[in-house]
C-alpha positions in Angstrom: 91.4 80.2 125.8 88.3 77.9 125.6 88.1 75.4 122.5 86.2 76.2 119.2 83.7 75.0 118.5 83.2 71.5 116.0 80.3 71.7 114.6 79.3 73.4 111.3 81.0 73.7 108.0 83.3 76.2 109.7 84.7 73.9 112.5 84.0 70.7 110.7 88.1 70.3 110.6 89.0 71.5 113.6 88.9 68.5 116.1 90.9 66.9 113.4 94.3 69.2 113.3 97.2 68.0 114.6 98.9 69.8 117.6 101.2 72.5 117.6 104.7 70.8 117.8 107.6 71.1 120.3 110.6 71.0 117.9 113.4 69.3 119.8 116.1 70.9 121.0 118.8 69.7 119.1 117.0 71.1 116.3 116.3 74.2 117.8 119.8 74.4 118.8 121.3 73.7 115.3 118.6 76.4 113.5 119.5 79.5 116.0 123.0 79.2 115.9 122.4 79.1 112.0 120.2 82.3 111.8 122.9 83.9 114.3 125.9 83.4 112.4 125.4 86.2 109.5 124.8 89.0 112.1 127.8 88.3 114.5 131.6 88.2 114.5 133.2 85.6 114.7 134.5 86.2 117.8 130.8 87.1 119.4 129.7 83.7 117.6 132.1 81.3 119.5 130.6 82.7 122.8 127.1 81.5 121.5 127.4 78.7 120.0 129.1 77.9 123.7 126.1 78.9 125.0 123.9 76.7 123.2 126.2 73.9 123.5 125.9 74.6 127.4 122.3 74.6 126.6 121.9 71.2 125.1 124.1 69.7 127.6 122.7 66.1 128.6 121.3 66.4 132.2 121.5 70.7 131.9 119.2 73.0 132.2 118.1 73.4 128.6 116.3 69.6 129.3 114.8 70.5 132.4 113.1 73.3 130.5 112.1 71.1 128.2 110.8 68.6 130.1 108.4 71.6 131.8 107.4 72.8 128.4 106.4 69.1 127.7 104.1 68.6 130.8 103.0 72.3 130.3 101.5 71.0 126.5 100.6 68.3 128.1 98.1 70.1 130.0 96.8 72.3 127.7 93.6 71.6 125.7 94.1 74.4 122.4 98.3 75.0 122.4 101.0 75.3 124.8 101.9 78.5 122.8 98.2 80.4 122.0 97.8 81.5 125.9 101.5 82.7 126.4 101.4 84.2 122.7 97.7 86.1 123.2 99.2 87.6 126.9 103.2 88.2 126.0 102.7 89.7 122.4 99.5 91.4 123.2 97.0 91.5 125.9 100.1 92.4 128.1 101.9 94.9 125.5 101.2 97.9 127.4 101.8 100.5 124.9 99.5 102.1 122.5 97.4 99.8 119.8 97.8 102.7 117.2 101.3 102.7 115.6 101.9 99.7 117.6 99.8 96.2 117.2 96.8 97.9 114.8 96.9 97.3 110.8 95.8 98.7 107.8 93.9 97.9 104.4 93.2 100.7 101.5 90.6 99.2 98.9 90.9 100.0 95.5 88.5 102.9 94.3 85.3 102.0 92.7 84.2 104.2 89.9 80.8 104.4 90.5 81.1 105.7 94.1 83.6 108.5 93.7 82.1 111.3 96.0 79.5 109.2 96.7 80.5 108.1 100.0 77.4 106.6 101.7 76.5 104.7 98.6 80.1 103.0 98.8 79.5 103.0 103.1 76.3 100.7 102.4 77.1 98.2 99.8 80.5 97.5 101.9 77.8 97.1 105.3 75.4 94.9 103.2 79.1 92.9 102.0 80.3 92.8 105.5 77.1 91.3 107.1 76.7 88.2 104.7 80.6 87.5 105.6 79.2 88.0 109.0 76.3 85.4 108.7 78.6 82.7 107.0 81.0 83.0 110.3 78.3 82.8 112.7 76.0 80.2 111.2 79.5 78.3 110.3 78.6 77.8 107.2 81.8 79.2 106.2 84.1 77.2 104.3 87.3 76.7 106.5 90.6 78.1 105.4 92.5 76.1 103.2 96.3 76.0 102.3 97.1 73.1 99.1 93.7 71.5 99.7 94.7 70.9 103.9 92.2 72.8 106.4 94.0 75.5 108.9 92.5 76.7 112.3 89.6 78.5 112.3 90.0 79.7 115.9 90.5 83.6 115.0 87.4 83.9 113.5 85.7 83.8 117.0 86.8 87.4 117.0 86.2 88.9 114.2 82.4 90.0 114.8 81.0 91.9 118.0 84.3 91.5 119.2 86.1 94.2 121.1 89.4 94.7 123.3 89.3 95.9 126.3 91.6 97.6 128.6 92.5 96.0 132.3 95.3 97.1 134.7 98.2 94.8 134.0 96.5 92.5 130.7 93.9 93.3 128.7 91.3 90.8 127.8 88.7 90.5 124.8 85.1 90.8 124.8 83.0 89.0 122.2 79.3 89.2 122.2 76.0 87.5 121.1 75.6 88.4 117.5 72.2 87.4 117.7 71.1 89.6 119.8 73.8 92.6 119.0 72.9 93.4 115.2 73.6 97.1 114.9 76.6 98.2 114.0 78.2 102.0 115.0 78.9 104.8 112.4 81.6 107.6 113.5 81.1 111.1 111.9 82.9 113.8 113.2 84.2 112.1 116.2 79.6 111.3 117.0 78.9 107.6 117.4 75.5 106.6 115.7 73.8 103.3 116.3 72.5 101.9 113.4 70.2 98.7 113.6 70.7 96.5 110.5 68.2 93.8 111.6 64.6 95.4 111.8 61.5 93.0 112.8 63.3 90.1 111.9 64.6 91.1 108.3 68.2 92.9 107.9 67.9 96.0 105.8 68.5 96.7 102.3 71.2 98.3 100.9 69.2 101.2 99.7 67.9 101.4 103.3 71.5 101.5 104.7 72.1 104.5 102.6 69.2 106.1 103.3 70.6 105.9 107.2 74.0 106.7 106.5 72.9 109.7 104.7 70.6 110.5 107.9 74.0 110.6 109.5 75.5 112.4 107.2 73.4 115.0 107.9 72.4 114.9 112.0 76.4 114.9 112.2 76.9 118.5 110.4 79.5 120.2 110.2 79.9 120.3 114.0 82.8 117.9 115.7 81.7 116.4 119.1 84.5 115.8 121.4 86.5 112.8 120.2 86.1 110.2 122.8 87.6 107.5 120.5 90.6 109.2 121.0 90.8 107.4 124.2 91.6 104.2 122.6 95.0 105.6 121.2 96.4 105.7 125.1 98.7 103.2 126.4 96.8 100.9 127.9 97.2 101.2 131.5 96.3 105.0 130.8 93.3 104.1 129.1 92.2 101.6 131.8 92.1 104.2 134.2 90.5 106.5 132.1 87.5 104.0 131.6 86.9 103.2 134.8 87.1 106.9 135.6 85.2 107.6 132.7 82.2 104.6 133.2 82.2 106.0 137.1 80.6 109.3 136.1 77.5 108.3 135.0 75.7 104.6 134.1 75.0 106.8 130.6 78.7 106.2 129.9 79.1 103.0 130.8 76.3 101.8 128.5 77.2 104.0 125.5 80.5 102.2 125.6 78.9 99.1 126.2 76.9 99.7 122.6 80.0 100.1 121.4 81.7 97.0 122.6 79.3 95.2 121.6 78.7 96.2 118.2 79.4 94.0 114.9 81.7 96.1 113.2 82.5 100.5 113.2 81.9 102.2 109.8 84.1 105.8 110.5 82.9 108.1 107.9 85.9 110.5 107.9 85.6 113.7 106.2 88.9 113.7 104.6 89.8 113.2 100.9 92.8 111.3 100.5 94.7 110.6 97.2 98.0 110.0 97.3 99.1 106.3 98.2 100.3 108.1 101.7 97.7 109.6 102.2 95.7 106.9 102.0 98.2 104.5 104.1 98.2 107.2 106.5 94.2 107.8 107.0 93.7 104.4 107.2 96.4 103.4 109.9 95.9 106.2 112.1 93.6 109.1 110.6 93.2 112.3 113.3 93.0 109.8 116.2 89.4 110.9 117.0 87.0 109.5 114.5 87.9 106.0 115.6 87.3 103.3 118.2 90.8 101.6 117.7 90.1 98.7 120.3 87.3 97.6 118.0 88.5 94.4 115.7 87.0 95.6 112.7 86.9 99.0 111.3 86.1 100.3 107.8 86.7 103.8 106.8 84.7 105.4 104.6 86.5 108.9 102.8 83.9 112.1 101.7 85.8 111.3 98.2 84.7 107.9 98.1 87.9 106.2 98.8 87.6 103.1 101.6 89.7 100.8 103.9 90.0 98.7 106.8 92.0 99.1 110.0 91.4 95.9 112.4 93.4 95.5 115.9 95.7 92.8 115.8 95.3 91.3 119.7 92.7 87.9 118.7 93.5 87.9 115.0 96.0 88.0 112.5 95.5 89.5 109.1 94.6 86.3 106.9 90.8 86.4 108.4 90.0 90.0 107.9 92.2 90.1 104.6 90.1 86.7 103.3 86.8 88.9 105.1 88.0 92.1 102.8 88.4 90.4 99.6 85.4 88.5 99.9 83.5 92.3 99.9 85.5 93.7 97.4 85.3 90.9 95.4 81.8 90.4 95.5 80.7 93.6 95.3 83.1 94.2 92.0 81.2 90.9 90.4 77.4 91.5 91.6 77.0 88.3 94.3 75.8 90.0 96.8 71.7 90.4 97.3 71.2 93.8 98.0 67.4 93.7 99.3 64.6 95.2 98.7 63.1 98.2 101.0 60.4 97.2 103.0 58.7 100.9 102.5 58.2 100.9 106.5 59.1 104.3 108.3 62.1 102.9 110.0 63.8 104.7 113.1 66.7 107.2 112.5 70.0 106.2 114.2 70.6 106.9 117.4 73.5 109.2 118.5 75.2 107.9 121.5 75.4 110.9 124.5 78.4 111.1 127.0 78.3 112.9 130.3 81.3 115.2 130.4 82.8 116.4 133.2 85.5 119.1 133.3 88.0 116.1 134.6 87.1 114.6 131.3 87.1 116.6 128.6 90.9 117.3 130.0 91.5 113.5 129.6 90.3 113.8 126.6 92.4 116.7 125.1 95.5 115.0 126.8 94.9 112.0 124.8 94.5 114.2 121.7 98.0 115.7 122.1 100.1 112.4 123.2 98.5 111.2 120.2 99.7 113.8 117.6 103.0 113.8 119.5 103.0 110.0 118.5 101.9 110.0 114.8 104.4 113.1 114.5 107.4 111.1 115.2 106.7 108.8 112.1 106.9 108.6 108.8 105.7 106.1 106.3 106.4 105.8 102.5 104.9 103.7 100.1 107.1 102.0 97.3 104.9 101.0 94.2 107.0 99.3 91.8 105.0 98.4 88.4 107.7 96.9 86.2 107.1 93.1 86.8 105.2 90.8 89.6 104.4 87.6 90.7 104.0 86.6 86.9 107.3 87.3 85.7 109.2 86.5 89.1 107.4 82.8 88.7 108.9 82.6 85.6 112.5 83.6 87.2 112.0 80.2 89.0 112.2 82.0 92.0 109.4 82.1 95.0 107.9 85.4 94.7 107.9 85.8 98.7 111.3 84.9 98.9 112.5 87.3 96.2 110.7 89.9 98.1 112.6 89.3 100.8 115.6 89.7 99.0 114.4 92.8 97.5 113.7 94.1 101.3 117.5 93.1 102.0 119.2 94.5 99.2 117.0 98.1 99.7 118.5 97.6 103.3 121.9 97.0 102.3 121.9 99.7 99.5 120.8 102.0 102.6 122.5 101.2 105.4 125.7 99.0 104.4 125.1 96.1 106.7 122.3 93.5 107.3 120.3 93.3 110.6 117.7 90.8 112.2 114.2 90.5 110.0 111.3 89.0 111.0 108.8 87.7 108.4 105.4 86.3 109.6 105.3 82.3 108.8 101.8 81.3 109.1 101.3 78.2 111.4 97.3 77.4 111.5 98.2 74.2 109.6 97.9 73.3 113.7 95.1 73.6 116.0 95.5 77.0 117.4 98.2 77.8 115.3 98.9 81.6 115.0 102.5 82.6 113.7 106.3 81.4 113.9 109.5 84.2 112.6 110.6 83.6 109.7 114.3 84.7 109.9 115.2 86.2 106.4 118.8 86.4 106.5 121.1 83.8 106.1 124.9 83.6 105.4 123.6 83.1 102.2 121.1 86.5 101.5 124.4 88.2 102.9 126.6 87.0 100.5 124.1 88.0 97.8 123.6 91.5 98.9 127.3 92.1 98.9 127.9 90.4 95.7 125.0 92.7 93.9 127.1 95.4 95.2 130.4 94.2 93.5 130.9 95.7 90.2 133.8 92.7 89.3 130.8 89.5 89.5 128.8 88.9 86.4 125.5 89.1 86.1 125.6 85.0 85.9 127.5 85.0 89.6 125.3 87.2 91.1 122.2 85.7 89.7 123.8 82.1 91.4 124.3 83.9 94.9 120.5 85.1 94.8 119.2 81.8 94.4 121.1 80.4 97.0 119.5 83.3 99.2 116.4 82.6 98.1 116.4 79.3 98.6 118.0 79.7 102.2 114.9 82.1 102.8 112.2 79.2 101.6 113.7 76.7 103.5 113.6 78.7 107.1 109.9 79.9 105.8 109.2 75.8 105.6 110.1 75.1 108.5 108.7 78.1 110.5 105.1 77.1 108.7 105.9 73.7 110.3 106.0 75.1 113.6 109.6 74.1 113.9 110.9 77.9 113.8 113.5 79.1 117.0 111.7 81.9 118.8 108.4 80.4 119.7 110.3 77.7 121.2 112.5 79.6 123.1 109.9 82.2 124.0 108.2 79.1 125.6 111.7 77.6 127.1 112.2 81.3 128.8 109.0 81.5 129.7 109.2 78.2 131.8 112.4 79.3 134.2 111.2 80.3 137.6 111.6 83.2 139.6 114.7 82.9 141.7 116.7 80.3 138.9 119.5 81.4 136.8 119.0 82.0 133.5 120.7 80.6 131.3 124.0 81.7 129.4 121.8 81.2 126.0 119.3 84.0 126.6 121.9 86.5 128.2 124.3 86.1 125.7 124.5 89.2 123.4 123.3 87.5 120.4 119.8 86.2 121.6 119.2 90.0 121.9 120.3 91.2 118.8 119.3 88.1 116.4 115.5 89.0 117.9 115.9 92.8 117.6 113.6 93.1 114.9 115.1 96.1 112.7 113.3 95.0 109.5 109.5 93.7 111.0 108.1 92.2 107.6 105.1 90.5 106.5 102.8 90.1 103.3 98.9 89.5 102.6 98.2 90.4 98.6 95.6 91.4 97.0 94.3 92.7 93.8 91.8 94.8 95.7 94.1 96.2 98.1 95.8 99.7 97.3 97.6 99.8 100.7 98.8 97.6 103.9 100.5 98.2 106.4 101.8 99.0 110.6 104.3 100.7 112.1 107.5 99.3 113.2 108.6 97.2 116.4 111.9 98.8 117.4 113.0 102.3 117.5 116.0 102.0 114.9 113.5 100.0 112.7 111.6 99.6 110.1 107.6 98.0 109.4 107.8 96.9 106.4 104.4 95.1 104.7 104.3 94.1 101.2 101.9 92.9 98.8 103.3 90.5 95.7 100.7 91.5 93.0 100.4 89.8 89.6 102.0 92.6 87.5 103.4 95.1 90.2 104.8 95.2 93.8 104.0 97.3 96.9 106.0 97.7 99.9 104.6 100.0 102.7 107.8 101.2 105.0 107.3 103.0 108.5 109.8 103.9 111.2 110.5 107.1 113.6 111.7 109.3 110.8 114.4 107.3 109.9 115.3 107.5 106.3 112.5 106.5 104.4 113.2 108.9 100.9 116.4 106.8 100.4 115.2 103.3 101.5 112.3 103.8 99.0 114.2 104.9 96.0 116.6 101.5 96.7 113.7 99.3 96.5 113.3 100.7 93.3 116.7 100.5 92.5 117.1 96.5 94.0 114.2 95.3 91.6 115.7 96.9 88.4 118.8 95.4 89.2 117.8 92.3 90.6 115.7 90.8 87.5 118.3 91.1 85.4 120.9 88.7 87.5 117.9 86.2 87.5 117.2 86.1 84.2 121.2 85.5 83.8 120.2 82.0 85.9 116.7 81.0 84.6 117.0 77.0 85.7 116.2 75.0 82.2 112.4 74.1 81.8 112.0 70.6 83.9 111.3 67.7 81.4 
């Protein structure tokens, strides 16, 4: 990866963050065989912690590793982690971006743009492009996190930026916004070009409706054959579908190129969704054919008015495009946007992009089609909308609202299932230059002790409140130190990494419970926000569960996805874990601090 930039408001902190850290690895050590210890036996436990003792050795092979990881930092310019994580998590992830790496926002309605579609398409354009002119002119303020700056670097991608399929390792394309200011609309699986930047001045909104309804109506009622659906393939089927696809005609390769290079996709889908999964649903995968889901930002438009986001996850995490989001909805909601005024100047229509079809690829294309229904059909995804308390009254619990969300996700688990498994939580680490994100490892001996406790009918609320705020605290603690870059599995990723072909590995990653403590049934994260109605993925293991969440002031949303698993019951104890849980916190509420 090349360094950011410096310069500008955007980048003015950059050259000043510290680097990401190599914890040590006695600490390392110490923190794994803690996260370990509440998913194994006891028996299975002495074998690892023999391992890691092995590990640490002085003289073994655990400081050899180290040492490379050290000089390996050593020559690195951004991170000694950013390269390995872009590649290992996924430029190199080989399976499909739909269901698998992309994401998901659904915006709360707006009143005034029910059934109005291309009124609600153009005012979230117009939104979009001033986000779009802060990033690129850098005037941008930074990211903050308690008044300290966080890396910037992700922002890079976010406009004009597009993945794109190789043999073996995908890489990203950015380019020039200054010379790329059109965007594409999708409408019945067509891809229009629409310029936004005519002569020098970007078009008003009322002018970006009057295209959009252009579209509306060159599109018809007719459905062209859904090339997007391409870009829900694994991605060495893809690769060779592009190069196959580019070799029949230059025509091809250029269409695709306008659509690399484009600023953002608007898909104007001609659905109406209303229910919370319907909405999750539409926005995370849709039919698979109005959409170009290598591009990093798309926002979906519904014929009922209803709108989202789905971005792809390769460059970027979700804090740039949730902070990009919010700043839209937010705006638009409060009038700060200037919506221009129309020039009165005939402009061009938008330009429909043409494909040359073959026979060979139209059967590509209806191949794609099919693997891709035969995907979305082996999911499910529920959405759990609790509205009897929030961040407000969990803050006055005492408690961390992230951490009793985390709870929440464990109890639901427990109540389900009867045991606890490995969870992942996302732990931001942009406090460092380059910084993307460490696991946060939800359970402890402590969140196990609670879950079972909630369960036993012979503790008082009192002792069960006690065992949750261990648990909770156990959770914050871990998430501390995983924000501090001093987490277990980006170190060890980078340790495993650095053994050479033809070495042994060592007994610490064959061991049964380096497999297990990173087999991520329960894949969690949160980003919140008042204007969101929906986030979400799908999950990372077979026999698991995504689960995103959103911590809302007076309500809070979980949105759970796995291969059909059981979603009904899972969802009904969430509900169940929050009515029970606030009342063994309240039994606990720590005296006011003098």
């Amino acid at each position: 990866m090349t360094p950011c930039p410096t310069s500008g408001t955007l980048y003015k902190y950059q050259s000043d963050l510290p680097r990401l850290p190599i914890p040590t690895l006695e600490e390392t050590g110490a923190t794994y065989l803690k996260s370990v210890r509440p998913l194994v036996t006891d028996e299975q436990y002495e074998k690892t912690a023999a391992a890691v003792y092995e590990f640490l050795k002085p003289g073994g092979v655990g400081e050899e590793l180290q040492r490379r990881l050290i000089a390996h930092d050593e020559s690195k310019n951004t991170s000694w982690l950013i390269d390995w994580w872009n590649s290992y998590a996924y430029m190199a992830y080989r399976d499909p971006v739909v269901v698998y790496v992309n994401y998901f926002f659904c915006f709360v309605d707006v009143k005034k743009h029910v059934n109005k579609p291309a009124g609600r398409a153009a005012e979230i354009i117009t939104a979009a492009m001033e986000f779009r002119r802060l990033v690129t002119s850098q005037e941008l303020v930074p990211d903050m996190a308690r008044k300290a700056p966080l890396c910037v670097n992700q922002y890079r991608y976010l406009f004009n930026s597009c993945r794109i399929p190789q043999r073996g390792e995908d890489i990203a394309r950015t380019a020039d916004p200054s010379e790329n200011n059109h965007i594409i609309v999708m409408r019945k699986n067509q891809f229009y070009v629409l310029e936004l930047v005519v002569d020098g001045r970007q078009l008003s909104t009322t002018e970006i409706e009057s295209q959009i309804e252009l579209i509306y109506f060159f599109a018809g009622d007719h459905k062209d054959l859904p090339i997007g659906a391409f870009t829900t393939q694994d991605r060495d089927s893809w690769f060779k579908l592009r190069e196959k696809f580019i070799s029949v005609s230059s025509r091809n390769m250029l269409s695709l190129d306008k659509i690399e290079t484009s600023a953002f996709v608007v898909c104007l889908d001609d659905t109406t969704p209303v229910t919370y999964e319907e909405r999750a649903m539409s926005c995370w995968v849709g039919d698979g054919r109005n959409r170009f889901f290598d591009k990093s930002c798309e926002f979906i438009i519904f014929d009922n008015g209803v709108a989202g986001f789905n971005g792809e996850h390769s460059m970027m995490d979700a804090t740039p495009t949730s902070r990009m989001c919010e700043f839209i909805l937010d705006g638009l909601e409060k009038g700060k946007f200037n919506h221009g005024v129309s020039s009165g100047q005939k402009l061009d229509p938008p330009r429909k992009l043409s494909f040359d079809l073959t026979a060979s690829v139209i059967r590509d294309v209806r191949a794609a089609e099919e693997k891709f229904d035969a995907l979305v059909a082996q999911h499910d995804l529920k959405v759990v909308v609790f509205e009897g308390y929030g961040k407000n009254a969990i803050k006055k619990l005492g408690c961390s609202p992230d951490a009793y969300a985390q709870m929440a996700i464990q109890l639901a688990y427990y109540k389900t299932y009867g045991k606890c498994v490995a969870t992942y939580e996302s732990a931001q680490t942009k406090k460092y230059a380059y910084g993307r994100t460490e696991t946060g490892r939800s359970v402890s001996v402590e969140s196990v002790a609670w879950v079972k406790g909630m369960q036993d009918e012979s503790l008082s609320l009192e002792e069960k409140g006690k065992l949750g705020r261990k648990a909770v605290a156990a959770q914050s603690s871990y998430m501390a130190l995983a924000a501090d870059g001093r987490g277990v599995d980006r170190h060890l990723l980078g340790l495993r990494l650095l053994t050479k072909s033809g070495e042994k590995k060592p007994a610490l990653f064959t061991d049964a419970s380096f497999a297990l403590s990173s087999h991520w049934a329960l894949s969690t994260s949160q980003i919140t926000s008042e204007y969101f109605l929906g986030y979400g993925w799908g999950q990372v293991v077979s026999d698991g569960y995504g689960v995103a969440y959103m911590i809302k002031e007076d309500s809070l949303h979980f949105n759970l996805v796995s291969l059909n698993l059981h979603n009904d019951v899972f969802r009904y104890n969430f509900l169940e874990a929050l009515r029970e849980m606030r009342p063994a916190f309240e039994a606990t509420i720590p005296p006011p601090k003098k």
